[in-house]
C-alpha positions as CSV (number, residue, x, y, z in Angstrom):
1,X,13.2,-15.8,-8.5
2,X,12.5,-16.7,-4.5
3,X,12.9,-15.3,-1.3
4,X,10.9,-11.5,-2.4
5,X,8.7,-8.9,-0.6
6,X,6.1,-7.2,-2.9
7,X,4.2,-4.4,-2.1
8,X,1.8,-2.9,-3.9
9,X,-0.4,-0.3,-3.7
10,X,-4.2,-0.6,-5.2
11,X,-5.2,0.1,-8.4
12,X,-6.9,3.9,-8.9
13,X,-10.1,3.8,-6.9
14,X,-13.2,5.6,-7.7
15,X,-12.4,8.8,-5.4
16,X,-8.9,9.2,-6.2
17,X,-10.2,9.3,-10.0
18,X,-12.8,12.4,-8.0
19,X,-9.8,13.8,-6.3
20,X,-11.3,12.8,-2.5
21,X,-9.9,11.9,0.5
22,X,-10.4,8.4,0.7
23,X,-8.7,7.0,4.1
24,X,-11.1,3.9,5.6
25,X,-13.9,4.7,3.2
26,X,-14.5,1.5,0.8
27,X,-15.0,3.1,-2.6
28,X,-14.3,0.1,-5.8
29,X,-12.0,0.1,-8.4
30,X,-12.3,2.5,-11.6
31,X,-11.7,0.8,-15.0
32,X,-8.4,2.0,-15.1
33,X,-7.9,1.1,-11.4
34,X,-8.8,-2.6,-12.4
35,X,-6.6,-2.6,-15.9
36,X,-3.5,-1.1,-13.7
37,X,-4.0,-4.7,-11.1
38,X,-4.0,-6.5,-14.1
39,X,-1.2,-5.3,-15.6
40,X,0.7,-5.4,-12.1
41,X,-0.2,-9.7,-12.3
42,X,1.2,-9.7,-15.6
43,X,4.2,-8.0,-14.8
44,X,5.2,-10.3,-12.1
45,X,4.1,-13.5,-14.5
46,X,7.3,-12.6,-16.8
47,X,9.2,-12.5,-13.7
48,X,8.4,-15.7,-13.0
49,X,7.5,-14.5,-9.5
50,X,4.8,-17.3,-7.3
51,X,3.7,-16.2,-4.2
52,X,3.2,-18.5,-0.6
53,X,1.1,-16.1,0.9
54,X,-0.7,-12.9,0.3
55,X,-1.8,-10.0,2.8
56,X,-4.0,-7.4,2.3
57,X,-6.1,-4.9,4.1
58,X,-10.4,-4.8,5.0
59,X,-10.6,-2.1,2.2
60,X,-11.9,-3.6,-1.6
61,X,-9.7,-1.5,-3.7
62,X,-7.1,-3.5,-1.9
63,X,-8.3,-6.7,-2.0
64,X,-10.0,-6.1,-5.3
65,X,-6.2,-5.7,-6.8
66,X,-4.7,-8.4,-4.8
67,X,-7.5,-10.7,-6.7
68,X,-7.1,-9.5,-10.0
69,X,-3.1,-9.5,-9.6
70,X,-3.6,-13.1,-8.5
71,X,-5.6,-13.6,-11.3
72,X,-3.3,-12.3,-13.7
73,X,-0.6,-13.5,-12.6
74,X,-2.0,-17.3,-13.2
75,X,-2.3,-18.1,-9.2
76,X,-5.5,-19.3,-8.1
77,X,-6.3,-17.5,-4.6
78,X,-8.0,-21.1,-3.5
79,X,-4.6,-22.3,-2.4
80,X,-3.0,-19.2,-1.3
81,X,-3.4,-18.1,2.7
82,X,-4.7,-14.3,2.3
83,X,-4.8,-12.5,5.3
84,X,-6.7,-9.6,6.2
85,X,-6.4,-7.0,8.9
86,X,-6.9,-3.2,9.5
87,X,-3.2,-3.0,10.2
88,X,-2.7,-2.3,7.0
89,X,-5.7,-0.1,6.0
90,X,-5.1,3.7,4.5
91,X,-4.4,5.9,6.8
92,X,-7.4,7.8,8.2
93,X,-8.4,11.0,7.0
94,X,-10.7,11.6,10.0
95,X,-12.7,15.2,9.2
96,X,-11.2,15.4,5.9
97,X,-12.6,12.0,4.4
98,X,-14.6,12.4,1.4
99,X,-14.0,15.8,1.1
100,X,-12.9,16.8,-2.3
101,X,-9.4,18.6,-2.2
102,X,-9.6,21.6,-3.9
103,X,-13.0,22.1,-1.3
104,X,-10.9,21.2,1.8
105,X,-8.3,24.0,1.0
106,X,-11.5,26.2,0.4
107,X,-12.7,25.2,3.6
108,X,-9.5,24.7,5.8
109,X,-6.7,26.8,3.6
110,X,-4.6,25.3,1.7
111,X,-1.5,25.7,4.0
112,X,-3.3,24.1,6.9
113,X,-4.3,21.2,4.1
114,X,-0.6,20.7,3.3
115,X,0.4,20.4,7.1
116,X,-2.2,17.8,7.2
117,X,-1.2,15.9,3.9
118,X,2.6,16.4,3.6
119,X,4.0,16.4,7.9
120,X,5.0,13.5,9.5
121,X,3.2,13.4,12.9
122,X,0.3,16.3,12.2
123,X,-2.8,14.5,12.0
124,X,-6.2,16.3,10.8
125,X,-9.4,16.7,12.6
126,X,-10.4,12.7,13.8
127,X,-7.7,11.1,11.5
128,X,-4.2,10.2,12.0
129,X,-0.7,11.2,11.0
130,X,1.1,8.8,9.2
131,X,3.6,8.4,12.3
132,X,0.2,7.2,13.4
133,X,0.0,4.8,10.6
134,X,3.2,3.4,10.7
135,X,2.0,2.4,14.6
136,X,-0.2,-0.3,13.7
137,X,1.5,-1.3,10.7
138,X,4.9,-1.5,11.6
139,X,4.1,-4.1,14.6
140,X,1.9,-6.2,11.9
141,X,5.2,-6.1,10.1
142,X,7.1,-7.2,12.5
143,X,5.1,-10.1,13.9
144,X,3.1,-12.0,10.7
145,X,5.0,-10.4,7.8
146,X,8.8,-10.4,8.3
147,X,8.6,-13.7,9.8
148,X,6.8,-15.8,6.7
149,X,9.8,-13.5,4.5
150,X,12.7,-14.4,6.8
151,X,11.4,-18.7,6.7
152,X,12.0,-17.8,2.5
153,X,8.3,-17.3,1.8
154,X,7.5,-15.0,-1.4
155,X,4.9,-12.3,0.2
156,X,2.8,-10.0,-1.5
157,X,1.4,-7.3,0.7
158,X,-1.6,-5.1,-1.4
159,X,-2.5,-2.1,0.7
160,X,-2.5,2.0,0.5
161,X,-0.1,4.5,-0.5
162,X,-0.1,5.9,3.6
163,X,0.2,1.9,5.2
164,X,3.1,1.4,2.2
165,X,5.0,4.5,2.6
166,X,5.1,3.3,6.4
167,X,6.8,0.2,5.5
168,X,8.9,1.5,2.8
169,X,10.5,4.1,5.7
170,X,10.8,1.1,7.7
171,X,12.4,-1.3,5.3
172,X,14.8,1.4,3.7
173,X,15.3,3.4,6.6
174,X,14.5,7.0,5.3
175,X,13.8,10.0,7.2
176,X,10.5,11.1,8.3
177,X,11.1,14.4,5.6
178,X,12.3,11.5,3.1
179,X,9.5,9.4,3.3
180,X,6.8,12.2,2.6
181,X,8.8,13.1,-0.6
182,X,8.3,9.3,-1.9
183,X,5.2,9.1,-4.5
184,X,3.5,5.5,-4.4
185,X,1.6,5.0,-7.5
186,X,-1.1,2.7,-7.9
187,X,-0.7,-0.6,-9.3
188,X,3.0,-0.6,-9.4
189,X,4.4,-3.8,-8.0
190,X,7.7,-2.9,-5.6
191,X,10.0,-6.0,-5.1
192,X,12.7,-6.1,-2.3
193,X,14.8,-8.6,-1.8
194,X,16.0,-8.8,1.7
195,X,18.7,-10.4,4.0
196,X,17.8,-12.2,7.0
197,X,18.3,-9.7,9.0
198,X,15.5,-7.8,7.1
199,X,17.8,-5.4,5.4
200,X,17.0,-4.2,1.4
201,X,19.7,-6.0,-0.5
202,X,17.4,-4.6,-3.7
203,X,14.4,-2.8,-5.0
204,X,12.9,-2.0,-8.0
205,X,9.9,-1.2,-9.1
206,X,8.1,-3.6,-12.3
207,X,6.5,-0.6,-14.7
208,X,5.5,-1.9,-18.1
């Protein structure tokens, strides 16, 4: 198999396991955070599936996967360009990060907590929306992603359930209401295969 786009987002991290907002905080891996990369690597090993370049964001649960995908996978990261920029970071949570949820609903109402979470261009307090997200990840799509994909490079991109729903509303072009309906699980590796005029020809997800 040639020619893919992977995208995957990180294994469980230590605050989704304590039900916090997360955003551009660094918390690590959880044991199951780090068994759900491995598992991803593996999964794209029996797909036979090698990789000319690998992008990721400044966040470890991101790069943390990406290594131990790498790993698993049999691909030693030595030889492999890994790129790593903000553009693809989670999207910021502003007020509400590290805040656990059920205490942010308490605090804010649980209404106002869902506007926050679940609408397209409603950013909370000092964060941003993920139409805010899809700003600066969209334009790192466009300019260092899709071009190493459209020269036939296989591209892994490890990042965030907000920076990867942006890119999945791009690449499959799904409304904003769409989009927000779309669960990104952790450690699931999504391969597209795409035209070259960046369209999906096909998706699916590897799950074990």
């Amino acid at each position: 198999m040639d020619n893919v786009l992977v995208l995957v987002r990180h294994g469980q991290s230590e605050w989704n396991k304590r039900n916090l907002f997360t955003g551009w905080r660094d918390p690590d891996l959880t044991e199951q955070g780090v068994a759900e990369a491995k598992k991803a690597g593996q999964l794209l090993k029996a797909q036979g599936i090698h990789f000319d370049v690998a992008y990721t964001s400044m966040l470890q649960r991101a790069q943390r996967t990406l290594s131990l995908i790498m790993e698993n996978l049999g691909q030693s990261e030595d030889g492999l360009p890994v790129i790593r920029d903000k553009a693809l970071n989670e999207r910021d949570y502003g007020e509400l990060s590290g805040l656990n949820k059920d205490e942010a609903r308490q605090r804010f109402g649980a209404e106002q907590i869902l506007i926050w979470r679940r609408s397209y261009d409603v950013p909370p307090p000092g964060g941003e929306s993920l139409k805010d997200t899809a700003a600066r990840v969209l334009p790192f799509y466009k300019t260092r992603i899709w071009p190493d994909v459209k020269a036939g490079k296989n591209v892994i991109v490890a990042a965030h359930g907000n920076s990867i729903r942006a890119l999945i509303m791009y690449l499959e072009m799904l409304t904003a209401q769409q989009i927000l309906e779309r669960e990104v699980a952790t450690g699931v590796p999504m391969v597209y295969r795409l035209t070259s005029h960046g369209h999906v020809e096909n998706q699916r997800n590897l799950v074990a």
